[in-house]
PARO-913029 format. One line per 4 residues: for each residue x, y, z of C-alpha. Coordinates in steps of 0.5 Angstrom, whole numbers. Layout:
// residues N
X,Y,Z ~ ...
// end
This chain:
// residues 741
96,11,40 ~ 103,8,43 ~ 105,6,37 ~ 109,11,32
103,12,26 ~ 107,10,19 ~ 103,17,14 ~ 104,16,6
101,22,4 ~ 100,23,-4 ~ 100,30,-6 ~ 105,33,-13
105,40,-10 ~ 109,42,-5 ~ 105,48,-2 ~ 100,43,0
104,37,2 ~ 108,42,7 ~ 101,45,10 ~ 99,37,11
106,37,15 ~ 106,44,18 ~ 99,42,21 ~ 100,35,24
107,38,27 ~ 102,43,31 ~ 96,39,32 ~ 98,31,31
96,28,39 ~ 101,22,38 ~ 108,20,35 ~ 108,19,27
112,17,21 ~ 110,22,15 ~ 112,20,7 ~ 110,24,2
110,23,-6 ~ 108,26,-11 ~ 106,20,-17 ~ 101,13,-17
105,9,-18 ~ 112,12,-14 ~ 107,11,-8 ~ 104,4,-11
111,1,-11 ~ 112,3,-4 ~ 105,0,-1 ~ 108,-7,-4
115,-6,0 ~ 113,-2,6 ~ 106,-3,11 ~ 103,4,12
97,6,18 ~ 93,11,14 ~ 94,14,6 ~ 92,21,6
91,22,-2 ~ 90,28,-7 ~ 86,24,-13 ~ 89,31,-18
96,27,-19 ~ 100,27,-26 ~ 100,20,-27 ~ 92,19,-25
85,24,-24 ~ 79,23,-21 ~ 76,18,-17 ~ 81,12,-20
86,14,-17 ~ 83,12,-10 ~ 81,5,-14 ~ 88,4,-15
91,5,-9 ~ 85,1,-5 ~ 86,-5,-10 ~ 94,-5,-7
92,-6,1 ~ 84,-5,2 ~ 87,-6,9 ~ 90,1,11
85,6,11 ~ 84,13,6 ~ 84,19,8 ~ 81,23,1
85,30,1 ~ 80,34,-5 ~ 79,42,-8 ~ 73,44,-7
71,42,-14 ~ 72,36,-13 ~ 68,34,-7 ~ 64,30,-11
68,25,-13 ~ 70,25,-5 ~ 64,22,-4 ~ 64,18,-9
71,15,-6 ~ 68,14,0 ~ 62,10,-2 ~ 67,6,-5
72,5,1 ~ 74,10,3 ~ 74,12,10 ~ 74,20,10
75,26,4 ~ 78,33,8 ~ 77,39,3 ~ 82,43,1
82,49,4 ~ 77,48,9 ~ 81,43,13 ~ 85,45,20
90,42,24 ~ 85,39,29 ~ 81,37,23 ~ 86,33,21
88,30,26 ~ 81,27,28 ~ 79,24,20 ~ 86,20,22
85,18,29 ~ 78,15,27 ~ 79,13,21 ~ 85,8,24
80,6,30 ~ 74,5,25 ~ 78,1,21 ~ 81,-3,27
73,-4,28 ~ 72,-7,22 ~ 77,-12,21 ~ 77,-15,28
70,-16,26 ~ 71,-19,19 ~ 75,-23,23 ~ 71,-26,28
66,-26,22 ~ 71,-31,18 ~ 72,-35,24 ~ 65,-36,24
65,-37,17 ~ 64,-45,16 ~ 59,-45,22 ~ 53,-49,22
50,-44,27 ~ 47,-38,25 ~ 53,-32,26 ~ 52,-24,25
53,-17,26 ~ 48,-12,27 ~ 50,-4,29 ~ 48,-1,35
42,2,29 ~ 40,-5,28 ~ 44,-6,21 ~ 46,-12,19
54,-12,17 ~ 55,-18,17 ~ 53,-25,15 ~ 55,-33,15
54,-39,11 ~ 50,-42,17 ~ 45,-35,17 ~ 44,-37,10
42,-43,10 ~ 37,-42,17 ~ 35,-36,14 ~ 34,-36,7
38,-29,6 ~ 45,-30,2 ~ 49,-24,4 ~ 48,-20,-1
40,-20,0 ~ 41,-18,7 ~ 47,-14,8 ~ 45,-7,9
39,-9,12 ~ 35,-8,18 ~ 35,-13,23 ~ 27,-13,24
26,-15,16 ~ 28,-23,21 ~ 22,-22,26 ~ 15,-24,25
11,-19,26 ~ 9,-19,34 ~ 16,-20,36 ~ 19,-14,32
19,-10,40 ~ 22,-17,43 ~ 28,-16,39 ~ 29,-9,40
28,-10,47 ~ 34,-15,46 ~ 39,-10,43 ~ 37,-5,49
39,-10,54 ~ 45,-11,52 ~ 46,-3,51 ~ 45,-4,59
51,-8,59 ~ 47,-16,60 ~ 49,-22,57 ~ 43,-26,53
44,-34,52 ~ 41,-38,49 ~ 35,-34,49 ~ 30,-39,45
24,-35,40 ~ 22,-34,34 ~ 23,-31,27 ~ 23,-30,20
25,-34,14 ~ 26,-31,7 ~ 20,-35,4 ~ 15,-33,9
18,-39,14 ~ 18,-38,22 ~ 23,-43,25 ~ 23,-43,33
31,-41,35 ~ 36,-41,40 ~ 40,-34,40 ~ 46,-32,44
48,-24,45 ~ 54,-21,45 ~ 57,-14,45 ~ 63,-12,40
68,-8,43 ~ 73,-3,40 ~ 80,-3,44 ~ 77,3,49
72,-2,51 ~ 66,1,48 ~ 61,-2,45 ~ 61,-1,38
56,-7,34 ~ 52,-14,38 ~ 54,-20,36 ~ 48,-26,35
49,-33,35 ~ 43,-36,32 ~ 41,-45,32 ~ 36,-47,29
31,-52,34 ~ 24,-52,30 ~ 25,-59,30 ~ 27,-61,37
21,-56,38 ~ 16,-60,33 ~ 19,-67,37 ~ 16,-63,45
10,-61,41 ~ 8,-68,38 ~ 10,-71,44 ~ 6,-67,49
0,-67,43 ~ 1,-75,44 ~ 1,-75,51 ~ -5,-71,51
-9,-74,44 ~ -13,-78,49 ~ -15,-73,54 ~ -17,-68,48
-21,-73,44 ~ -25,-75,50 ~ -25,-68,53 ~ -26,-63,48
-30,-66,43 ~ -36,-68,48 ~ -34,-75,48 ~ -35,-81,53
-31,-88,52 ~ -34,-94,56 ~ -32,-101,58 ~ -38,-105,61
-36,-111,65 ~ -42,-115,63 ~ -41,-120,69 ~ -40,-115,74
-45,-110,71 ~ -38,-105,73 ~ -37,-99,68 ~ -31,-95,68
-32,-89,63 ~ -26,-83,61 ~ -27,-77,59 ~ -29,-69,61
-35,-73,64 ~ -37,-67,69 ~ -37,-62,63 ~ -42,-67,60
-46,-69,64 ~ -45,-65,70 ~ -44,-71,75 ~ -36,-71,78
-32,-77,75 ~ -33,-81,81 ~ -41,-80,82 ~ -41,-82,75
-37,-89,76 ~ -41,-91,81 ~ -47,-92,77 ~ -49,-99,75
-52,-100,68 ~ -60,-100,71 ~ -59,-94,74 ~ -55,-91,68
-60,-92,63 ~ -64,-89,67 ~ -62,-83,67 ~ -65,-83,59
-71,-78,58 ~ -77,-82,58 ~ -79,-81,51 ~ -73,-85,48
-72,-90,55 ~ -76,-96,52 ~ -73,-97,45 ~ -65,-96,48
-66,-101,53 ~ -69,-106,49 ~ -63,-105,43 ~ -58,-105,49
-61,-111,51 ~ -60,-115,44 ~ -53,-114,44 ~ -51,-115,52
-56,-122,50 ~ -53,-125,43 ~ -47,-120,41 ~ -47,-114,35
-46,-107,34 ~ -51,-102,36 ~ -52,-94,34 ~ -56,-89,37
-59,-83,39 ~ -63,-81,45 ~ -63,-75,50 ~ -59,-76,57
-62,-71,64 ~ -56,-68,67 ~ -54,-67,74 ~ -58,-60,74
-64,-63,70 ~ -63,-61,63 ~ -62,-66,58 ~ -57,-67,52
-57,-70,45 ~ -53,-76,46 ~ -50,-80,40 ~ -48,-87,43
-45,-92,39 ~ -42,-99,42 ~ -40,-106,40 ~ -41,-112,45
-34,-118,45 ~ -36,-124,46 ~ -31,-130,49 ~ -29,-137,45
-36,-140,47 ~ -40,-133,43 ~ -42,-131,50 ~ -42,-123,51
-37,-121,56 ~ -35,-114,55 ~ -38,-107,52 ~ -34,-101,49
-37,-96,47 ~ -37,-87,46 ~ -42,-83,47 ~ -42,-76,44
-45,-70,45 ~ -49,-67,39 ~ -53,-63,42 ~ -49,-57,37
-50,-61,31 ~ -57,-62,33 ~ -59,-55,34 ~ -55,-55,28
-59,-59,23 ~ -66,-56,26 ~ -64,-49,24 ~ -61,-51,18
-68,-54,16 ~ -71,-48,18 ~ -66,-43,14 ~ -68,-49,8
-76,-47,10 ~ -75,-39,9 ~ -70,-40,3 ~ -76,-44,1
-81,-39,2 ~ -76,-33,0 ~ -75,-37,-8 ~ -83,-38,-8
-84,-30,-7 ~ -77,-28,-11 ~ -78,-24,-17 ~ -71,-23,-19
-67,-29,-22 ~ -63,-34,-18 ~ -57,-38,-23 ~ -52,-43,-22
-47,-44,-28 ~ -42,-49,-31 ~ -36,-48,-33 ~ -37,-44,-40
-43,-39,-36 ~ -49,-45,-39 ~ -54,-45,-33 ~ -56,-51,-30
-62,-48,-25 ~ -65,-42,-27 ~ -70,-40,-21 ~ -75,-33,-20
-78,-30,-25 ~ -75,-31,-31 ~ -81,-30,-37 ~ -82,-24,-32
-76,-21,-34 ~ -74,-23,-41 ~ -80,-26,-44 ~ -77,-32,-45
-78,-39,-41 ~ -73,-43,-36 ~ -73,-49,-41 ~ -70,-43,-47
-65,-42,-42 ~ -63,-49,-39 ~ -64,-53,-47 ~ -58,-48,-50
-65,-46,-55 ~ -63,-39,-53 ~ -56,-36,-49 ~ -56,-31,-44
-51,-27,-48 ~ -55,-26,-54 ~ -61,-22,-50 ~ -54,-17,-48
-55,-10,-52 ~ -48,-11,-56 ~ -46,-5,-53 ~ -45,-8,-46
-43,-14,-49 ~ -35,-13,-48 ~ -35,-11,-41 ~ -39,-16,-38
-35,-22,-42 ~ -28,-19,-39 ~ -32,-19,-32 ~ -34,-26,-33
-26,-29,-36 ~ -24,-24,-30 ~ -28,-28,-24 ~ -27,-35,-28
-20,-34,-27 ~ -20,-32,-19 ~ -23,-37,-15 ~ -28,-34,-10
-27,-28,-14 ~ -35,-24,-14 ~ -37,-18,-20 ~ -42,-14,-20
-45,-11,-27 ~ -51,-7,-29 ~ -52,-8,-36 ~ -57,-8,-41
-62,-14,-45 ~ -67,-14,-49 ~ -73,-18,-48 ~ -77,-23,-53
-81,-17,-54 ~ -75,-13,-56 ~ -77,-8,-49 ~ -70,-5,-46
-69,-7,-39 ~ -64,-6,-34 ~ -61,-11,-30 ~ -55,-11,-23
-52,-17,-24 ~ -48,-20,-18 ~ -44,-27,-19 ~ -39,-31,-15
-34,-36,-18 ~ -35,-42,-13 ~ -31,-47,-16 ~ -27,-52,-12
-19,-54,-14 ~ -20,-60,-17 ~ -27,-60,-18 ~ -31,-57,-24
-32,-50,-25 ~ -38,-47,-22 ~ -41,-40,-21 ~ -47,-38,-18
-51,-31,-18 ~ -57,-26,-18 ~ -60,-22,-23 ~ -65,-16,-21
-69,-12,-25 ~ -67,-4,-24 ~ -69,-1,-30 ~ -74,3,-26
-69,6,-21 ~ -65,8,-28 ~ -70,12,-30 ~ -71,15,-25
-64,17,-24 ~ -64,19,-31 ~ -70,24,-29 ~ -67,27,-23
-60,28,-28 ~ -64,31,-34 ~ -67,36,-28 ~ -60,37,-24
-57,39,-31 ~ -64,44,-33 ~ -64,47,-25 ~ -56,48,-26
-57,51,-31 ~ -62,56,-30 ~ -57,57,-24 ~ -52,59,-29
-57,64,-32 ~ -59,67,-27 ~ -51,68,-24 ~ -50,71,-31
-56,75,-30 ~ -54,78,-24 ~ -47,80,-25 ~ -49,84,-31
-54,87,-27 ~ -48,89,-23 ~ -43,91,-29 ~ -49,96,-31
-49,99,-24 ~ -42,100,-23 ~ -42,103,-30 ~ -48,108,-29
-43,110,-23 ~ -38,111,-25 ~ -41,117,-30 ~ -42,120,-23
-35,122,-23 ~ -30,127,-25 ~ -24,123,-22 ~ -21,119,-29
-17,115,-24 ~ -24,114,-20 ~ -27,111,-27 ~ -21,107,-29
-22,103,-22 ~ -30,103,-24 ~ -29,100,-31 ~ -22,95,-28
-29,92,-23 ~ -33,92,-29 ~ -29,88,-32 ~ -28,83,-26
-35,82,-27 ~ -36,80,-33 ~ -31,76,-34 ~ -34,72,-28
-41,73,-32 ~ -38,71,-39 ~ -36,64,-35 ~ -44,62,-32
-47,65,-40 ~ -42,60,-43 ~ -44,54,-38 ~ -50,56,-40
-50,56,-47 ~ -46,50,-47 ~ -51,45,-43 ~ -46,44,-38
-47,44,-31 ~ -39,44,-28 ~ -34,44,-34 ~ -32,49,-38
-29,49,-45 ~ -23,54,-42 ~ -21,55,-50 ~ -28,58,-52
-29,62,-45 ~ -22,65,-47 ~ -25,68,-54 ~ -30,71,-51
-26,75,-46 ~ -21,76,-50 ~ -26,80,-54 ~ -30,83,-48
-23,87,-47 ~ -20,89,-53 ~ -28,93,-55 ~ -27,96,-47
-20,98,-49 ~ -22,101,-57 ~ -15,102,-59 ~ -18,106,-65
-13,105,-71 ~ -8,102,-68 ~ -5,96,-70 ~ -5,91,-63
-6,84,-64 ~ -8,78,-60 ~ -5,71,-61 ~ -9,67,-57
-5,59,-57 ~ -10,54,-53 ~ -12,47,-55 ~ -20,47,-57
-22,43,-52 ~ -19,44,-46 ~ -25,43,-40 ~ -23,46,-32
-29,46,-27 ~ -31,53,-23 ~ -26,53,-18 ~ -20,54,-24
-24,57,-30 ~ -26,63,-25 ~ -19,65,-22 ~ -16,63,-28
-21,68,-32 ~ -19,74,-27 ~ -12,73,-29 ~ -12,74,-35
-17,80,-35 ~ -12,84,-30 ~ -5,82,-35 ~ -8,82,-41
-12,89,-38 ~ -5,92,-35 ~ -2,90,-43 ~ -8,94,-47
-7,100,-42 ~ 1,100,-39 ~ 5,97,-45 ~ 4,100,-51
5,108,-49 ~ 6,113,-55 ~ 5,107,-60 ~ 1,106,-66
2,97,-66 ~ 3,92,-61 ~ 2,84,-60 ~ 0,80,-54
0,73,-53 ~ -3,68,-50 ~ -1,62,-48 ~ -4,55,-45
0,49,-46 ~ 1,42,-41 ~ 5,37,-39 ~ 1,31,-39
3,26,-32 ~ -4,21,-35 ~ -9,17,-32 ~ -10,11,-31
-16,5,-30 ~ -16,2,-24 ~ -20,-4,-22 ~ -21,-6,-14
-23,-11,-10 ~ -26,-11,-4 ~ -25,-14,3 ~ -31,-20,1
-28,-21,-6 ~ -32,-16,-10 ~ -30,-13,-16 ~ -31,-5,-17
-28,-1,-23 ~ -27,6,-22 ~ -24,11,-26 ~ -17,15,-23
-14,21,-26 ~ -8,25,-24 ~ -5,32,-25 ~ -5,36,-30
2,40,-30 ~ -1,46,-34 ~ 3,52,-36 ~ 0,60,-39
4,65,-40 ~ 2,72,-42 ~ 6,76,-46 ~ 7,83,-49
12,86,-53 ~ 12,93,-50 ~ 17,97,-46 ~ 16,92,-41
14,93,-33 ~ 19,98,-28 ~ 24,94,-24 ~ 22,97,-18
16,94,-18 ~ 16,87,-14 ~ 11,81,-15 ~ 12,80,-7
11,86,-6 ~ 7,90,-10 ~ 2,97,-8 ~ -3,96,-14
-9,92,-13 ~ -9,88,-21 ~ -3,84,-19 ~ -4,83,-12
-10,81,-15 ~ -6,76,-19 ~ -1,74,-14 ~ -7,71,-9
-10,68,-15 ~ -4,64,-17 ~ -4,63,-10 ~ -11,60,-10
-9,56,-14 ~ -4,53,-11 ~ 1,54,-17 ~ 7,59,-18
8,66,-22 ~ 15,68,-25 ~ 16,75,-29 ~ 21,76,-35
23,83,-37 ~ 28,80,-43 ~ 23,83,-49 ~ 17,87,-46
13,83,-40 ~ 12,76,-40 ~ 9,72,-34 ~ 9,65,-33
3,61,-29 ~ 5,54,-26 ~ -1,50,-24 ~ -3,43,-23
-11,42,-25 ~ -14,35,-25 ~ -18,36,-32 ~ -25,34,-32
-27,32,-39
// end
């Protein structure tokens, strides 16, 4: 910077302001003016008198705080650029100031000369850029053409009148965003391409492409590519002029489509045009007649009527020539289909259609006529018959329901084995003597009539249903339903479906349930089993030592054992086979160990808070289970020394996150609903009002195997554990669990 840099600094205290000019004395690499005061409005009445190159600004003056201060003097000259000078408490509102306008904040205390001598050198230049930008911006304000600016990350930063009207963005949609949101889907690559050509220093003119308009719109444009340089020739962002030619785009498409219409209308379609001179017998045909008849242009001009025809397949050659014959001899139309042998012996389906022209006299001159190739159609219509036979055989022998229903579900065609499966005939159903929703159990009602208005409510929408009815003999049987909504826009709602008996599937379902329950059960009473078996063990064991240190492990095993057994005997008391009520399992144990620990005339209590019915599955209750035993063990043993009463809580609360329903359709239209549930954050805690667990014992890093025990559980869990020694010992479990029930 040449020219001397005009500094207003805004700072009431001394100290400050002289460290600010004691740094730029040493520091500052070009010539300035530096003027300081010490008020907002002494410095606001300057800017409005004299021009400054950059303001640094303490937001902490007499006259104004915080980040209003900043807003003052931006409102004065938004033009020159702020420097924020804040203490170290105020760093936020440095950053507030920023987003606000600012160029840069510098904290107190923490800025050196060579700090501030760069925040004010790229402050002024980064403000240099951005004007020249703006400039060039309302130049280009009233254009017609597209004119923007992106930054060399592919920000828009800018955004004319003529963007908005091509692109359907107002500056305010599109300001900020990335430039990919104008590129279609398979051109997002070309258009990063294009910004790295012009990082490589090319030019792009009038580079014709494609992109996006707001409403989904691809219009075909013409950009111009330019790179914006500051005052050191750097690249700083890419200019792109953008104009819309979608319409002198549309004109070269039609008129390439005009110039071709005849070509594809005979060529694509399988189509031959004729023009039989009657007296010169010459025919001139048009079209891809290689293609169709495997004979070159030429080899098929030089045929004359009698040998065109016969080429016709023998079978068909007799009564074409004699309907051809007609119309050359008295006029008329004619329409026909007959097979026509190819140049490789092959024969195609060939529909003719011709009108003869007649002169002033009524004599046949002239022949125009198309053959078409409907061998596809044909071969179509064969298949079609032989589908419609199957079809057939299908309906005879099918021992479900076909339906098709009108607007308000009363079928029209019923089809299948209806008395069969409701006991009730298809002139019941189709006479409205009985609706199909009467023969619906009541309980299954409500969810098939939502699932009816939802498909009546989405065109192509297919549901599928099992449900419930009741025979004419009052018999129960299952039904899967599946139904479509075939209704047309315009037309009148119709829906079609198929209803199969499955009540004997669902029986055996239920069997197999019944008896997965029974054997899951059986599984928990054989697991309980063992693992008192294993509790007995280790209690006959134990009695082998002397060791009291020996036996207290024995018994500490012991009770792990059982607090797993105590889980498989509630499972199978309760009938469950995969979920726990948590609350009546915690009862359990909780007795289990105090009767271990006999506290003899001892007043200890136990406060137990947890909601009645809280169900986790296996792999929670087990590590949960373990947890307290081990806390609530170490409570009994370790918290109460020399002490004839004590209180040990514990406590299992939730923060709900909810559930929610889902209904999902699939790629081909079909509904399914399926229930979805989120976490539950759940939080226990386990405290005790005794003399409270030593400092020097470390969760992280403890040597007893109780709490090593407890902290791999936790961490099993996927939860966190957190200790208080405030009043006696309180550990605190955060854990996320999907509940089952």
């Amino acid at each position: 910077m040449d020219k001397k840099v005009e500094i207003l600094l805004f700072e009431d205290n001394p100290g400050d302001a002289n460290l600010i000019e004691e740094m730029l004395e040493e520091f500052a690499d070009f010539p300035y003016k530096l003027k300081n005061v010490e008020t907002l409005n002494e410095g606001l009445n300057l800017l409005k008198e004299h021009p400054f190159d950059v303001i640094l600004s303490d937001l902490r003056l007499p006259d104004s705080d915080g980040v209003d201060t900043f807003l003052e003097i931006y409102g004065i000259n938004s033009r020159v650029p702020i420097i924020i000078l804040t203490g170290m408490n105020d760093e936020r509102i440095g950053i507030d100031a920023v987003k606000s306008g600012a160029q840069d904040y510098l904290v107190k205390g923490q800025v050196d000369g060579r700090l501030l001598n760069r925040s004010i050198r790229y402050s002024i230049e980064r403000k240099k850029a951005e004007d020249k930008i703006q400039g060039l911006a309302n130049i280009v304000e009233s254009s017609d053409d597209a004119i923007m600016t992106e930054s060399l990350d592919g920000v828009i930063t800018s955004w004319n009148r003529g963007a908005e009207r091509i692109y359907g963005y107002s500056s305010e949609e599109i300001l900020g965003k990335h430039i990919s949101v104008l590129a279609p889907p398979l051109l997002v690559e070309e258009t990063k391409e294009l910004v790295e050509r012009i990082k490589r220093g090319e030019r792009i003119r009038h580079y014709e492409t494609s992109r996006l308009r707001k409403d989904g719109i691809i219009i075909n444009v013409s950009i111009t590519l330019s790179p914006v340089l500051n005052d050191f020739k750097k690249l700083t962002a890419i200019s792109i002029i953008a104009r819309d030619i979608t319409k002198r785009k549309r004109a070269e498409e039609e008129l390439q489509r005009s110039e071709e219409r005849y070509r594809i209308v005979t060529g694509h379609t399988g189509q031959l045009i004729y023009d039989h001179d009657l007296k010169t017998d010459k025919i001139n045909w048009a079209g891809n007649i290689e293609e169709v008849t495997g004979y070159s242009p030429r080899e098929f001009q030089e045929f004359s009527f009698e040998a065109w025809t016969g080429y016709i397949h023998p079978g068909d050659r007799e009564f074409v020539l004699e309907e051809k014959c007609k119309i050359r001899k008295k006029g008329g139309n004619y329409e026909g289909e007959f097979r026509f042998r190819k140049k490789d012996g092959t024969y195609f389906h060939a529909e003719d259609s011709e009108v003869c022209l007649t002169d002033e006299t009524g004599l046949p001159y002239r022949v125009l006529g198309v053959l078409k190739d409907v061998t596809e159609k044909k071969l179509a219509v064969e298949k079609l018959k032989k589908s419609e036979e199957r079809t057939h055989s299908y309906l005879q022998n099918f021992r479900g329901i076909g339906v098709l229903l009108d607007g308000n579900f009363v079928p029209i065609f019923l089809h299948g084995a209806i008395e069969e499966l409701t006991g009730y005939t298809k002139e019941d159903f189709l006479s409205g003597k009985i609706r199909w929703h009467e023969i619906v159990e009541p309980e299954d009602r409500s969810e098939l009539q939502e699932k009816a208005q939802k498909m009546k409510n989405t065109p192509n929408m297919t549901v599928k249903h099992e449900y419930r009815i009741r025979k004419k003999d009052g018999e129960v049987r299952w039904i899967h339903g599946i139904a479509q909504n075939i209704s047309e826009p315009g037309n009148k709602e119709l829906y079609q479906g198929l209803l199969y008996d499955i009540t004997d599937r669902k029986m055996a379902e239920e069997s197999l349930n019944k008896m997965e329950k029974i054997r899951k059960k059986e599984i928990h009473h054989r697991i309980k089993n063992n693992l008192q078996v294993i509790s007995s063990l280790l209690d006959l064991q134990a009695e082998y030592f002397d060791d009291e240190r020996v036996k207290q492990a024995f018994r500490e095993s012991q009770n792990r054992v059982i607090s797993m057994a105590l889980i498989h005997e509630e499972l199978y008391e309760s009938g469950e086979t995969g979920t726990l009520n948590f609350a009546a399992y915690m009862q359990k144990l909780l007795e289990h160990i105090f009767r271990c620990y006999d506290t003899g005339d001892s007043e200890f209590h136990l406060l137990l808070e947890i909601k009645e019915k809280t169900f986790f599955d296996m792999d929670t209750a087990v590590p949960l289970g373990i947890i307290v035993n081990e806390l609530v063990s170490n409570s009994l043993k370790h918290a109460f020394p020399d002490r004839d009463e004590g209180v040990v809580k514990i406590k299992l609360y939730r923060e709900e996150n909810g559930g929610y329903r889902s209904n999902i359709v699939d790629n081909n239209g079909v509904e399914n609903t399926k229930e979805e549930n989120k976490n539950t954050d759940f939080v226990m805690t386990i405290s005790d009002n005794g003399v409270g667990l030593p400092e020097s014992i470390n969760l992280e890093q403890t040597e007893t195997l109780g709490l090593q025990l407890v902290s791999i559980l936790v961490d099993q869990l996927e939860g966190e554990l957190e200790l208080k020694r405030n009043c006696g010992t309180e550990f605190i479990i955060k854990i996320a669990i999907k509940e089952t029930q």
